[in-house]
C-alpha positions as CSV (number, residue, x, y, z in Angstrom):
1,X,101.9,138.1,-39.5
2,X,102.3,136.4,-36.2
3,X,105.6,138.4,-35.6
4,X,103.4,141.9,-36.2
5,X,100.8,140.0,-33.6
6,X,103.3,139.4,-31.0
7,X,104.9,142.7,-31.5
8,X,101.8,144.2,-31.2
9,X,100.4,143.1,-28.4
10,X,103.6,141.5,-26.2
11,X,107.3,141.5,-26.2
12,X,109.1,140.2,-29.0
13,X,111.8,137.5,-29.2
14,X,114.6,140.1,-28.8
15,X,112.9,141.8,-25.7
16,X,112.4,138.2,-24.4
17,X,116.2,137.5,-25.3
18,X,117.1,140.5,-23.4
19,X,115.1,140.3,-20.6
20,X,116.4,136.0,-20.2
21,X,119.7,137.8,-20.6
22,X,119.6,140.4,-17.9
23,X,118.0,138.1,-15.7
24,X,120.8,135.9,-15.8
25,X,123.7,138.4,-15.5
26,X,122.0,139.1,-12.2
27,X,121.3,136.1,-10.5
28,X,125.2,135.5,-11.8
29,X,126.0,138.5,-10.3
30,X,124.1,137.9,-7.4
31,X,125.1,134.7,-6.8
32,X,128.8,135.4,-6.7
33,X,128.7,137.6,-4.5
34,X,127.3,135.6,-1.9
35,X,129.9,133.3,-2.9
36,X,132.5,136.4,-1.6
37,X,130.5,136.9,1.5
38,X,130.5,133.7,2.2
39,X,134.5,133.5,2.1
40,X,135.1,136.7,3.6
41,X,135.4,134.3,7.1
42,X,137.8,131.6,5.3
43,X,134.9,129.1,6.7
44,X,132.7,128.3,3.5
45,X,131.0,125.5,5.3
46,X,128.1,123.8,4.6
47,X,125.6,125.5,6.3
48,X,126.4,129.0,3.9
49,X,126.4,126.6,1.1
50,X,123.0,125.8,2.3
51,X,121.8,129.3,2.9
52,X,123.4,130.3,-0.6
53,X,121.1,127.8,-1.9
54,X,118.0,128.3,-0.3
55,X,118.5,132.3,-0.9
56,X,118.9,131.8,-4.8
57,X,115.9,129.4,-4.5
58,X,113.5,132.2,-2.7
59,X,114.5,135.5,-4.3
60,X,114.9,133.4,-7.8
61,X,112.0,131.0,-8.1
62,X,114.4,128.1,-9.0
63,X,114.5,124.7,-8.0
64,X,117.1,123.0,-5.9
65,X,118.9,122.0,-9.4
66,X,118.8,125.4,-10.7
67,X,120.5,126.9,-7.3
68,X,123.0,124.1,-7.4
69,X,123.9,125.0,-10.8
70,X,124.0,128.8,-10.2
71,X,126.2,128.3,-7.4
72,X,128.3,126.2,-9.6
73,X,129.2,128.5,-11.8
74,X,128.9,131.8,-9.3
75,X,132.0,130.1,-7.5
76,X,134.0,129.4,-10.5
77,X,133.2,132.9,-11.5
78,X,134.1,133.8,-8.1
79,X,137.7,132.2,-8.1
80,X,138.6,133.8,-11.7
81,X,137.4,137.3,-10.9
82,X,140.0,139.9,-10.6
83,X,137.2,142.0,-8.5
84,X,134.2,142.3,-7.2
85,X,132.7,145.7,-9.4
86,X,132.1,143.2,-12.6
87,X,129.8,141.6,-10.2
88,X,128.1,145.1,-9.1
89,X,128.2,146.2,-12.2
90,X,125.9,143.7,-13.7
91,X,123.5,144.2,-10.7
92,X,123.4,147.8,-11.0
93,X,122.8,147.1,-15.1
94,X,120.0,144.9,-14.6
95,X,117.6,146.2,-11.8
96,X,116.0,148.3,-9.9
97,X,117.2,150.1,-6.8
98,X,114.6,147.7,-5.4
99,X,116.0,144.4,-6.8
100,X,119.2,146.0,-5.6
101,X,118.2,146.2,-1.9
102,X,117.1,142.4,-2.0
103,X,120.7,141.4,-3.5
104,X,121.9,143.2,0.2
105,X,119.4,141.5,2.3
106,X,120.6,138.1,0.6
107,X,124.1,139.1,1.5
108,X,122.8,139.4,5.3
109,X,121.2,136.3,5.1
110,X,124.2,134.4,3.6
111,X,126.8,135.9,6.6
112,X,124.6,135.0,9.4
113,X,124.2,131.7,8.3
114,X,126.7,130.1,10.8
115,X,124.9,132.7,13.5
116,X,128.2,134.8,13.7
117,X,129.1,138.0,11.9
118,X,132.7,138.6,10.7
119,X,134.0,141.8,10.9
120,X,135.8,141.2,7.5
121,X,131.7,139.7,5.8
122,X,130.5,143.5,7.6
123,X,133.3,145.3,5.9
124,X,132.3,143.3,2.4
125,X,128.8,144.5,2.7
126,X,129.3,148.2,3.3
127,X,131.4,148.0,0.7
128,X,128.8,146.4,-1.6
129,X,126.2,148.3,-0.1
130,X,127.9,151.5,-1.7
131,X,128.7,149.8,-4.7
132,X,125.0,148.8,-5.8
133,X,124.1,152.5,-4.6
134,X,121.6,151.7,-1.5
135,X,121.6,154.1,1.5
136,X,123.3,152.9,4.9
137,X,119.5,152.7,6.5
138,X,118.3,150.5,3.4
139,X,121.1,148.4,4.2
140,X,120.3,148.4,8.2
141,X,116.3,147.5,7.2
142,X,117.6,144.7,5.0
143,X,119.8,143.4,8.0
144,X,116.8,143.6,10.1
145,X,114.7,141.8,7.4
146,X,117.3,139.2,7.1
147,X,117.3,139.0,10.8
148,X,113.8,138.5,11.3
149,X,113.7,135.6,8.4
150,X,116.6,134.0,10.1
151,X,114.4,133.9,13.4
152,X,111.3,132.6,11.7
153,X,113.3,129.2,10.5
């Protein structure tokens, strides 16, 4: 009976599995590829580990333990992947083209952590830009976003 009420009027245990599921594939996803951007310079300092952190804590509602521990495992993800399109892929999977656009302006706010853009962290976000499907000017708009949130700290 309470199974027919929750189906009824909310989401059942497998929706909630799936959604838990999804969301984690993404901030996975998400999360290792701001580990990538944040190589792309060979300078993984702590200042991008700290951006990394705070990013995942904003977009993702977690606490500092949470981020920690997402970044944990994004890097070890990071070191064992073979490429970067598992990582898309997941995104692309589990959001909108909305969620999708905040993933890029995370990866603008990770590579101007240290105040200086790479031309090798630029090349890495075009690239993912196309990957996860968003337009050059969404990409631009989340730079500028990123940009402006960078100048409000």
């Amino acid at each position: 009976m309470l199974k027919k009420f929750k189906k009824f009027f909310g989401e059942s245990n497998s929706e909630v599995t799936n959604k838990n599921i999804i969301d984690d594939k993404l901030k996975l996803g998400a999360a290792a590829l701001l580990v990538e951007a944040a190589l792309m310079d060979e300078n993984f300092d702590d200042n991008e580990r700290l951006a990394i952190t705070k990013v995942l804590m904003n977009y993702f509602n977690l606490t500092e333990q949470e981020s920690d521990l997402l970044l944990t495992k994004a890097e070890f993800e990071q070191e064992k992947a073979i490429d970067i399109y598992r990582f898309t892929q997941s995104i692309n999977d589990a959001v909108s083209i909305s969620d999708r656009k905040q993933v890029i302006q995370m990866l603008w706010e990770v590579v101007y952590a240290d105040g200086i853009l790479d031309k090798y962290e630029s090349a890495l976000i075009r690239q993912l830009t196309g990957l996860l499907h968003i337009t050059d000017s969404e990409s631009a708009e989340a730079k500028r976003q990123a940009l402006k949130a960078r100048s409000q700290k």
